[in-house]
C-alpha positions as CSV (number, residue, x, y, z in Angstrom):
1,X,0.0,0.0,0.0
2,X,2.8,2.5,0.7
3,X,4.4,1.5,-2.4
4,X,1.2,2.0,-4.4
5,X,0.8,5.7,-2.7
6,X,4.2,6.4,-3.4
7,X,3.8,5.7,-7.2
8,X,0.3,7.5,-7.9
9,X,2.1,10.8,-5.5
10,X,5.5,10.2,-8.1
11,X,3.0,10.4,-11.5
12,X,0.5,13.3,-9.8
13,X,4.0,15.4,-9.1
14,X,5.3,15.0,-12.4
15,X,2.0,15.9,-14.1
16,X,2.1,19.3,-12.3
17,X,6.0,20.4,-12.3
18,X,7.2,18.8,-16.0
19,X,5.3,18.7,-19.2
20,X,4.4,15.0,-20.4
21,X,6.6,15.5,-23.6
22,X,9.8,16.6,-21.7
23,X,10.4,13.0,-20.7
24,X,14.3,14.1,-20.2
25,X,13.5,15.6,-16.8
26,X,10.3,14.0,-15.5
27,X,11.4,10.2,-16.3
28,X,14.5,10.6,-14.2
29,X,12.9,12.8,-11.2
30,X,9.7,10.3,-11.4
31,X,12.4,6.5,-11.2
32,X,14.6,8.9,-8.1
33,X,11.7,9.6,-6.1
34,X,9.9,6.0,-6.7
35,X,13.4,4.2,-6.1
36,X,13.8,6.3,-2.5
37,X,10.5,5.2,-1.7
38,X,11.2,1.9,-2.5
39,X,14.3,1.3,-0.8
40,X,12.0,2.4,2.4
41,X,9.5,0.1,1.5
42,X,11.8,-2.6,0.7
43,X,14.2,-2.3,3.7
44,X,10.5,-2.3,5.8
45,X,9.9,-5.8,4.0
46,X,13.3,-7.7,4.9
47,X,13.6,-7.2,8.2
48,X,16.3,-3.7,8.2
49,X,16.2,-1.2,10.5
50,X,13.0,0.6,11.5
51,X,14.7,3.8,11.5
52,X,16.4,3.5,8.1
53,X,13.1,2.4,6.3
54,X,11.3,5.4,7.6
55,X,13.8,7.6,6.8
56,X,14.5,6.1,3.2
57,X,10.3,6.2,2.6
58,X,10.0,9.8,4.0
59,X,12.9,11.0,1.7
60,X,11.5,9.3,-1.7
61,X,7.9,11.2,-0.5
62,X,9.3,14.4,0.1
63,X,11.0,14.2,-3.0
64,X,8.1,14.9,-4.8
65,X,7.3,17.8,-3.0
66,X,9.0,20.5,-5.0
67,X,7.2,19.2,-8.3
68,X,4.1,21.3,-7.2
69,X,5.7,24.6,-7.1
70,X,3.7,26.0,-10.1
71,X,0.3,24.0,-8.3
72,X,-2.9,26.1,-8.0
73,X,-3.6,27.9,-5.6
74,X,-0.8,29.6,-4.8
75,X,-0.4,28.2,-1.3
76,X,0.0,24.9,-2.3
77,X,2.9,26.4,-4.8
78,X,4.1,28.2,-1.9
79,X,4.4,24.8,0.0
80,X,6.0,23.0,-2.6
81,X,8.7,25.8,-3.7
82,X,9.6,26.1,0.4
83,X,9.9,22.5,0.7
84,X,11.5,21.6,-2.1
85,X,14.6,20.5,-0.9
86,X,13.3,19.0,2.5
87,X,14.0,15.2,1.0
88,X,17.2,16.1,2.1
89,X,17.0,15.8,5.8
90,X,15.6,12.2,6.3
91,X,18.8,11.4,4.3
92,X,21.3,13.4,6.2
93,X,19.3,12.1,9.6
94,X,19.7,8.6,8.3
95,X,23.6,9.1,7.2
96,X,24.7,11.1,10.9
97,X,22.5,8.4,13.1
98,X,22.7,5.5,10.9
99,X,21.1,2.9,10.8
100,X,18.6,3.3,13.7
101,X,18.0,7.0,12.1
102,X,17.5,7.8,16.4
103,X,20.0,10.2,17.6
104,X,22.3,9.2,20.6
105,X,23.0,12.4,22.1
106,X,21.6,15.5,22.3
107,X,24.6,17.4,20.4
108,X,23.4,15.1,17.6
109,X,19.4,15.6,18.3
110,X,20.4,19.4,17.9
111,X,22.6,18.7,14.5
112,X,19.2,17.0,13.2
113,X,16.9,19.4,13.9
114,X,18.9,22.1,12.2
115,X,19.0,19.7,8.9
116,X,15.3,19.9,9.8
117,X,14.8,23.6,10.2
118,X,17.5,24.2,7.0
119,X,15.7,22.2,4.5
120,X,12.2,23.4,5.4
121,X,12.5,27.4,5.9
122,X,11.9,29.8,2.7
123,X,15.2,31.9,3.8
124,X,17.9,29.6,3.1
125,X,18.2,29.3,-0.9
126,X,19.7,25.5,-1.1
127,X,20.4,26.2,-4.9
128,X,23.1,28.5,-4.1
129,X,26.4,26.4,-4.5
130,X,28.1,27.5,-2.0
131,X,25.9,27.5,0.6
132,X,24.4,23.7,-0.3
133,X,28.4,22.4,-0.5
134,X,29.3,24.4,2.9
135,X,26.0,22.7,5.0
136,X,27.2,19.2,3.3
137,X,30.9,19.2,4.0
138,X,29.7,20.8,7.8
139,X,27.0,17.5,8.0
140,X,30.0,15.3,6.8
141,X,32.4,16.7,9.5
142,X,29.3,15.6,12.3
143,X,29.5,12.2,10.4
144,X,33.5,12.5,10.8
145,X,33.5,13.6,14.6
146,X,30.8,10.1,15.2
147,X,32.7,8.1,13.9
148,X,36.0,8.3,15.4
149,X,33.5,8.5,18.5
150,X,31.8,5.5,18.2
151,X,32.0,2.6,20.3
152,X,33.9,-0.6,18.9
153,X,31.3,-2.6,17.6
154,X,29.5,0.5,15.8
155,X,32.5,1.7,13.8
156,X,31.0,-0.2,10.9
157,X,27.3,1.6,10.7
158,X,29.5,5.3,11.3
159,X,31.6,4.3,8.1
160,X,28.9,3.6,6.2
161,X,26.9,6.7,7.2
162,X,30.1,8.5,7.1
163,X,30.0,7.5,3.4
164,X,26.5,8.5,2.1
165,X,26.9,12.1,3.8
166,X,30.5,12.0,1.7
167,X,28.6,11.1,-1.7
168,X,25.9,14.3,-0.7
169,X,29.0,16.9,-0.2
170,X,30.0,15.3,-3.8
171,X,26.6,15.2,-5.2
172,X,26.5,19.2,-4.2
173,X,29.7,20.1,-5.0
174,X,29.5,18.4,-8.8
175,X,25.9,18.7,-10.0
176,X,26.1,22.5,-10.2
177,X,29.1,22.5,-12.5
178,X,27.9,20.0,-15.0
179,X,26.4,21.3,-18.3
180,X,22.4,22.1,-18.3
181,X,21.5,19.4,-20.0
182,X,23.6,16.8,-18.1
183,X,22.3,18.7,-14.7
184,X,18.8,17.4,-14.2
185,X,20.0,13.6,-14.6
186,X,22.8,13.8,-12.5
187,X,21.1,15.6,-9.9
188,X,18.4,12.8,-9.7
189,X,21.4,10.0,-10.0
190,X,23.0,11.5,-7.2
191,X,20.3,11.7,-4.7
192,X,18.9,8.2,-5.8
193,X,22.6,6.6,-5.0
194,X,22.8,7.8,-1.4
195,X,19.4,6.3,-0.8
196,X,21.0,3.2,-2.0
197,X,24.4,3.3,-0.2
198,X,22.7,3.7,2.9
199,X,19.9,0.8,2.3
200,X,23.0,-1.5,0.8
201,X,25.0,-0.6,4.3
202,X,21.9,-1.8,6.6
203,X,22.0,-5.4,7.6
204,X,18.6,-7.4,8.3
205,X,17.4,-7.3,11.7
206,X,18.3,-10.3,14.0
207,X,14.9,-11.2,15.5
208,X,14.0,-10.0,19.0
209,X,14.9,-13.0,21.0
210,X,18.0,-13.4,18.8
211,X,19.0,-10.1,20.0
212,X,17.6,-9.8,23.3
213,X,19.6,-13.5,24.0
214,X,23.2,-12.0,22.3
215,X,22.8,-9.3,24.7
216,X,22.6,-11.2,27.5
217,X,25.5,-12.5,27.5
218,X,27.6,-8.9,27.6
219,X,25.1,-7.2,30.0
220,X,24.6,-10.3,32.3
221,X,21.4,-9.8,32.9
222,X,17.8,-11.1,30.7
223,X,16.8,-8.1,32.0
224,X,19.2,-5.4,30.6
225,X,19.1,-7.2,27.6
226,X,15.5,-6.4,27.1
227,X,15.9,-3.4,28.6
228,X,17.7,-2.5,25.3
229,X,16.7,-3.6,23.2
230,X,13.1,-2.6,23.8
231,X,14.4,0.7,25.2
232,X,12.4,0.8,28.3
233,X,15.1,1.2,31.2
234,X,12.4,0.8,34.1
235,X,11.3,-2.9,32.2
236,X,10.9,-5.6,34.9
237,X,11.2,-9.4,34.3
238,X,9.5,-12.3,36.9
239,X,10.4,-15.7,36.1
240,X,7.5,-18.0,36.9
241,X,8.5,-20.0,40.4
242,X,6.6,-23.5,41.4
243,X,4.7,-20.9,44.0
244,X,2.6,-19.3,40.9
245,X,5.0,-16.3,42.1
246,X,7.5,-14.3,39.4
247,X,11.0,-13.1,41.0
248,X,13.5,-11.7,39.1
249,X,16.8,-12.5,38.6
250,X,17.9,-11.5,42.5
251,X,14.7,-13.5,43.9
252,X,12.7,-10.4,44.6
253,X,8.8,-10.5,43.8
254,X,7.7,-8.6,40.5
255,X,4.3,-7.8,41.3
256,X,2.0,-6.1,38.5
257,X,2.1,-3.4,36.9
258,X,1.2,0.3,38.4
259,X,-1.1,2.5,36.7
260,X,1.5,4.3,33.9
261,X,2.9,0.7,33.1
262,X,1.6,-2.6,31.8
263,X,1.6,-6.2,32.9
264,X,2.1,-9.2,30.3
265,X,1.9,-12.9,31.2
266,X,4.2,-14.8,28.8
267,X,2.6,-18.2,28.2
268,X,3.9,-21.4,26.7
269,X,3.1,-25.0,25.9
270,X,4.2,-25.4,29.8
271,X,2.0,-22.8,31.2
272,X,3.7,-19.4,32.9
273,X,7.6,-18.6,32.1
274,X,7.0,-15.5,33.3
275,X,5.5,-11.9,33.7
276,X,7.2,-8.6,32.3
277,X,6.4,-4.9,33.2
278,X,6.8,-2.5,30.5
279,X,6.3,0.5,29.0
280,X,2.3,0.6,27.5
281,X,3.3,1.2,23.7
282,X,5.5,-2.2,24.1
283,X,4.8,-5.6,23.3
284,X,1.5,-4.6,21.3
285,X,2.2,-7.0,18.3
286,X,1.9,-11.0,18.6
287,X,5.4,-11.9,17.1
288,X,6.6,-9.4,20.0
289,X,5.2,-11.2,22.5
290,X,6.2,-14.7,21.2
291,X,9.8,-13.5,20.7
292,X,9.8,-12.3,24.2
293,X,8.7,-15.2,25.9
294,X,10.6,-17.1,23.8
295,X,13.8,-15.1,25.5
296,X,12.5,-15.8,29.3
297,X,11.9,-19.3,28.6
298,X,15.4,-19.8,27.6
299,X,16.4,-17.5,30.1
300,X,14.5,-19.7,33.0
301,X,15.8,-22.9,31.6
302,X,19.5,-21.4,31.9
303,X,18.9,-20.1,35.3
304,X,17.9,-23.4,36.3
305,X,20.5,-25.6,34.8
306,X,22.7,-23.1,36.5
307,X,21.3,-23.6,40.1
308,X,21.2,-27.7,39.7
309,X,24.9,-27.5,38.9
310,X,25.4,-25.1,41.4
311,X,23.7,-27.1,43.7
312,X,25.2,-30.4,42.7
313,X,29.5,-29.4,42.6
314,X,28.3,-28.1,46.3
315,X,27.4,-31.9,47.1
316,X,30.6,-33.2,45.8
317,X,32.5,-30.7,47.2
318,X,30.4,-31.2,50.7
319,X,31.1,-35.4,50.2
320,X,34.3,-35.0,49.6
321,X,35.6,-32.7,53.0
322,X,33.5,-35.5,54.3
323,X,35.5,-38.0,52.7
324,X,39.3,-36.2,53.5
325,X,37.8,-35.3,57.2
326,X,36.9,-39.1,57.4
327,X,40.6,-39.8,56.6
328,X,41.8,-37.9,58.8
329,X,40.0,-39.0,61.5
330,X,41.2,-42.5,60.6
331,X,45.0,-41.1,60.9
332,X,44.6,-39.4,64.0
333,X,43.4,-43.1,65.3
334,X,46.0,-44.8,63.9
335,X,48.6,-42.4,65.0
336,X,47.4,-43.3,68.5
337,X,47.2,-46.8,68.5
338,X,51.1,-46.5,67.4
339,X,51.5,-43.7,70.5
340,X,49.6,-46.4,72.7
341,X,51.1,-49.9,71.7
342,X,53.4,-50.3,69.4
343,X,55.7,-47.7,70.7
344,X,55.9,-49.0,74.0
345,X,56.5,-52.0,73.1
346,X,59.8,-51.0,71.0
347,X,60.5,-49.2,74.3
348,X,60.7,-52.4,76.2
349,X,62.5,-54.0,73.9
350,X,65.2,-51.4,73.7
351,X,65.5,-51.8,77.7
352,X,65.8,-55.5,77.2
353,X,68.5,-55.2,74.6
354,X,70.1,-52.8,77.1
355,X,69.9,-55.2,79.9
356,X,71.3,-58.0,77.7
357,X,74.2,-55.8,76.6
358,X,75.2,-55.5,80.5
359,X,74.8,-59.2,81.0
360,X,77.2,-60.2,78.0
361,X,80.3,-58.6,79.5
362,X,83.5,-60.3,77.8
363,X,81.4,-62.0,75.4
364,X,82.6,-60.0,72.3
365,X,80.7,-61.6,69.7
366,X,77.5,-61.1,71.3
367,X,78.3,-57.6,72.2
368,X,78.3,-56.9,68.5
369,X,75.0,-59.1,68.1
370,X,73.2,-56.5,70.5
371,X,74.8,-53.6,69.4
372,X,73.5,-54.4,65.7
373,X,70.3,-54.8,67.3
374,X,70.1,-52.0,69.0
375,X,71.0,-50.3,66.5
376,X,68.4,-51.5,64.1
377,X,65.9,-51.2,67.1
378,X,66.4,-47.1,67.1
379,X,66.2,-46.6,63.5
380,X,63.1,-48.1,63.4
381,X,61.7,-46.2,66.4
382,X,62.9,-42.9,64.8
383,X,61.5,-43.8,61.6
384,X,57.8,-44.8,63.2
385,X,58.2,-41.8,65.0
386,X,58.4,-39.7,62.0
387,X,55.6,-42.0,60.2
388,X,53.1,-41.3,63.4
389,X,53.8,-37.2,63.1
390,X,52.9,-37.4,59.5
391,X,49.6,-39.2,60.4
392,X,48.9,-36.8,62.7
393,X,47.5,-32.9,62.6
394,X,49.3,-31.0,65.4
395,X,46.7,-28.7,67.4
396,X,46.8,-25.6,65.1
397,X,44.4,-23.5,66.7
398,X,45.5,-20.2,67.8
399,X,49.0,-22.1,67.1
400,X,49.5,-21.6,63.2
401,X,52.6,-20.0,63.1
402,X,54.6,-21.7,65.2
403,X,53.1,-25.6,64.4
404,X,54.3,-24.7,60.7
405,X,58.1,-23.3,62.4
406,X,58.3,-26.6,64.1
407,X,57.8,-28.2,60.6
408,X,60.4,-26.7,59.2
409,X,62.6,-26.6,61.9
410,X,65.9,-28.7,61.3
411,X,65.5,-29.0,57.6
412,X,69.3,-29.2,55.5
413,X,68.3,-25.7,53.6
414,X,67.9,-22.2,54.2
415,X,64.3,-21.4,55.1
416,X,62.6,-18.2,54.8
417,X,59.3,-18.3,56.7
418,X,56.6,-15.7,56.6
419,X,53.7,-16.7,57.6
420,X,50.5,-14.7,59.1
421,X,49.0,-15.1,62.3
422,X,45.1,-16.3,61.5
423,X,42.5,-16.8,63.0
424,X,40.5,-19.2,61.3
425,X,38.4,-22.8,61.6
426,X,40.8,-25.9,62.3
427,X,40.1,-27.4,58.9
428,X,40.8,-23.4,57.2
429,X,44.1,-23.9,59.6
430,X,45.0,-27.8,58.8
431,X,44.5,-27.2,55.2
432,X,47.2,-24.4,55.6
433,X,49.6,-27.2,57.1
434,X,49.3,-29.4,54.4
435,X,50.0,-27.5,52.3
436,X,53.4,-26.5,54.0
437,X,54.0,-29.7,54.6
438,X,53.2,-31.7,51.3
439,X,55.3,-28.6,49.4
440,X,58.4,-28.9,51.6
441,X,58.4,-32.4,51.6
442,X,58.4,-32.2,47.5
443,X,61.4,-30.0,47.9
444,X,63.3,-32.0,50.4
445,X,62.5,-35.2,48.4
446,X,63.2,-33.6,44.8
447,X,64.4,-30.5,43.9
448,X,67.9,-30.4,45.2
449,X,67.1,-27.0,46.5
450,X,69.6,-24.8,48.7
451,X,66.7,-22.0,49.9
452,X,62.8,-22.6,50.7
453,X,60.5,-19.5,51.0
454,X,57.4,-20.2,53.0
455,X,54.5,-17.7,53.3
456,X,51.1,-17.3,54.2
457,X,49.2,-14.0,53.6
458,X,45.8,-12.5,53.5
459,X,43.3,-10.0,52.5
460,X,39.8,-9.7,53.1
461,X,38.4,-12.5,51.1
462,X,41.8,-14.9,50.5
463,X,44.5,-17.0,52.0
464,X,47.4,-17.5,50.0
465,X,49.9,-20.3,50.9
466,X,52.9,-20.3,48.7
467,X,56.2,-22.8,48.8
468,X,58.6,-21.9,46.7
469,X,62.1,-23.2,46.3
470,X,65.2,-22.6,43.5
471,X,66.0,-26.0,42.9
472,X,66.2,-27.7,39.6
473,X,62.2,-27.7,39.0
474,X,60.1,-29.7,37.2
475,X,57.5,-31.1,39.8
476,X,54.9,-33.4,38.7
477,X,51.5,-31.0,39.0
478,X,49.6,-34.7,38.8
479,X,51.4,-36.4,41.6
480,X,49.8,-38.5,44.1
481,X,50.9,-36.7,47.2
482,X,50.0,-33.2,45.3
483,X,46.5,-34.6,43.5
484,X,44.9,-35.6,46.9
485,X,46.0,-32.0,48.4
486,X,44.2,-30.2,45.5
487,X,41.3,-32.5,46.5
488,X,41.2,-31.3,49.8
489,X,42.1,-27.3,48.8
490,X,39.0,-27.6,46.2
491,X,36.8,-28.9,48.4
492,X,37.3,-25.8,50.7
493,X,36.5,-23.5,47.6
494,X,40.0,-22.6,46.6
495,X,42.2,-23.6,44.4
496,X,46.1,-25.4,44.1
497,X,48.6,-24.7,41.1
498,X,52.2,-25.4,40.6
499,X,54.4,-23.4,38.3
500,X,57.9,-22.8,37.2
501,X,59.3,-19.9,38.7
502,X,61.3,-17.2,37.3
503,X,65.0,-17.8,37.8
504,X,64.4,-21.7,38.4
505,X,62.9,-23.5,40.9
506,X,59.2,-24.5,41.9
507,X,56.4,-22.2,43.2
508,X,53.3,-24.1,44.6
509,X,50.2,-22.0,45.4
510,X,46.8,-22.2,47.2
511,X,44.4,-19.7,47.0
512,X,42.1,-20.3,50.1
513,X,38.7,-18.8,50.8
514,X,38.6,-16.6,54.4
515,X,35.1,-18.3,54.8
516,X,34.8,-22.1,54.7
517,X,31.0,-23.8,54.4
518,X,31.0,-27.1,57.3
């Protein structure tokens, strides 16, 4: 229908400013206006830009505006001489705001209104060359000045904007110094190519959802997503709950609408996804409505997915501080049943040996028997010693510092030990002490090291627990001994990494939450 009214306006506008038989000036006017129009009507059709098809249908109208100059009465030749050149602004609009044709400041809202105000008032003769090319090239330097402004991802729509308001400042600084009879058909040439850069430059709309879900993954939020696109900033989003309540995406109720806003209930196959407050012009068409719901549905589903996983690594990570505190707990009992029988047993049999050693005065060859056995009878006892400290957690309560010293203490390398005095839970604090203890065993076993730096430091929200060492590197990040202490750092919420460090040597971290979930 708009293209039908454009084409009987185009044929009524030639009739009244050509004669039929000068087909050199009408034909060419008549195919400019009609193809402006059309570009309007066809970038409507596939999807472009709202702005940009407005714009591009108002121009190819207002084209035909001038062609009734000579129209009776004289008020309607009036109009048509005055406005003669007013097909210009809806171009230069498009060209400076392109492709939305919508303004993004109010520097730029004031630049259009004066193409506005320019094109439309009797005072300002537009076919004066100089004046025409001087308002181009000063529209073309707005063009210039957004697009070095733009943000990244618009620099392609300034260009192209940038370009049509290029080929006007040509079209006005060439068509005036062509011959007369080359003039006309240039003139209309001109103006019909910018209309057709500009619709060439304008890509077809993604889809509301489409967009709506692409945004939602920069501005984090459904919500702000919407938001946007729809531009309504007060827009509110409930997500339907097994209660027959909507919360958004912080759990808060969305309750309906007030009285300058509007409620809709987005329905599926399933029933409610969910209820969004909006502006009242909003959401007025079907496929709207559709694509939103569409959006929240997918939305919900995320948000869901999200919790169960959420909900599901907080199990494992639950069963498995279960798991390492049920293993520890088995430790500390083995430890003691060494403390209780085993070593006292040794302990007897050392004052045996001892006793027997007295008795076999002058017997030289069992001397050396006992002696031997003795002998073999401490290293063991050392050795179990050492086994039943490892199995045990020393009391690290209020003790930190000082428990991690005595673990260092004695060791056949330089130690540098810096290490804050916390206050935090005993499995916070044993966590700390495996750590320190699995990393300077690795050194002590491994890396040939001749210096050991031990620290733990915080800030408000973290623990960091860091043994490094400049021997010859290249611990095994997938090792046993390291594998089940990134077990028990992860399930505390932190995490465990080994890496090369600079200048040689091994640097094992553990980033540690200050607040640890029983």
């Amino acid at each position: 229908m708009l293209a039908a009214g454009a084409a009987a306006l185009g044929i009524a506008a030639e009739s009244q400013g050509f004669a039929w038989s000068d087909t050199r000036s009408w034909v060419p006017d008549l195919l400019a206006g009609w193809g402006l129009a059309r570009l309007g009507v066809a970038a409507a059709a596939t999807g472009r830009p709202r702005g940009s098809s407005v714009l591009l249908f108002v121009s190819g109208v207002a084209w035909f505006i001038g062609d009734f100059h000579s129209t009776a009465p004289d008020w309607i030749g009036s109009f048509g001489s005055h406005l003669s050149w007013v097909f210009l602004a809806p171009l230069i609009q498009l060209a400076l705001a392109y492709p939305s044709g919508r303004p993004g400041s109010r520097a730029m809202w004031a630049v259009v209104a004066a193409v506005w105000l320019t094109t439309a008032t009797p005072w300002i003769d537009w076919n004066d060359d100089t004046a025409l090319a001087a308002a181009m090239s000063a529209f073309a330097i707005a063009g210039t000045a957004r697009a070095v402004r733009a943000p990244r991802e618009g620099v392609r729509d300034a260009i192209i904007g940038l370009g049509g308001l290029i080929l006007l400042v040509l079209w006005a600084l060439v068509v005036p110094r062509l011959t007369l009879s080359v003039r006309p058909i240039a003139f209309d040439a001109g103006a019909a190519l910018v209309g057709a850069w500009l619709y060439a430059g304008t890509r077809r709309r993604a889809g509301l959802a489409e967009r709506a879900i692409e945004l939602e993954e920069s501005t984090g939020t459904l919500r702000g997503a919407l938001a946007e696109v729809l531009g309504d900033p007060q827009l509110q989003i409930g997500f339907a709950t097994e209660g027959a309540a909507f919360v958004d995406d912080l759990g808060k109720l969305v309750a309906p609408a007030s009285a300058n806003r509007r409620t809709t209930e987005l329905l599926d196959a399933s029933g409610a996804v969910g209820r969004i407050v909006h502006a009242p012009q909003l959401l007025a068409s079907a496929p709207d409505r559709e694509a939103v719901t569409v959006a929240v549905a997918l939305a919900s589903t995320r948000a869901r997915m999200r919790r169960v996983l959420r909900e599901r690594t907080e199990d494992i990570a639950r069963s498995t501080l279960r798991l390492i505190r049920a293993g520890d707990d088995e430790r500390l009992r083995l430890s003691a049943r060494l403390e209780a029988g085993v070593h006292p047993h040794l302990d007897e049999a050392a004052l045996l040996l001892a006793r027997a050693r007295e008795a076999a005065t002058n017997h030289a060859v069992l001397e050396a028997a006992i002696d031997h056995a003795a002998a073999q009878l401490r290293r063991s006892q050392s050795e179990l010693a050492a086994f039943a400290k490892g199995l045990g957690v020393p009391a690290l309560v209020g003790r930190l510092p000082s428990a991690i010293s005595e673990l260092v203490d004695g060791l056949p390398f330089e130690v540098e030990l810096r290490v804050a005095d916390l206050d935090c839970p005993s499995e916070l604090a044993a966590t700390i002490w495996f750590v320190c203890s699995e990393g300077v065993s690795n050194v002590l076993k491994h890396a040939s090291a001749s210096r050991v730096v031990v620290q733990v430091v915080t800030d408000a929200n973290e623990i960091a627990v860091v043994v490094e060492d400049d021997g010859k590197g290249g611990a095994d990040a997938d090792g046993s001994g390291l594998g089940g202490l990134r077990d028990r750092v992860t399930a505390l919420g932190g995490s465990l990494s080994v890496e090369p460090r600079p200048g040689g040597g091994t640097r094992l971290v553990a980033a540690l939450p200050q607040a640890v979930t029983a």
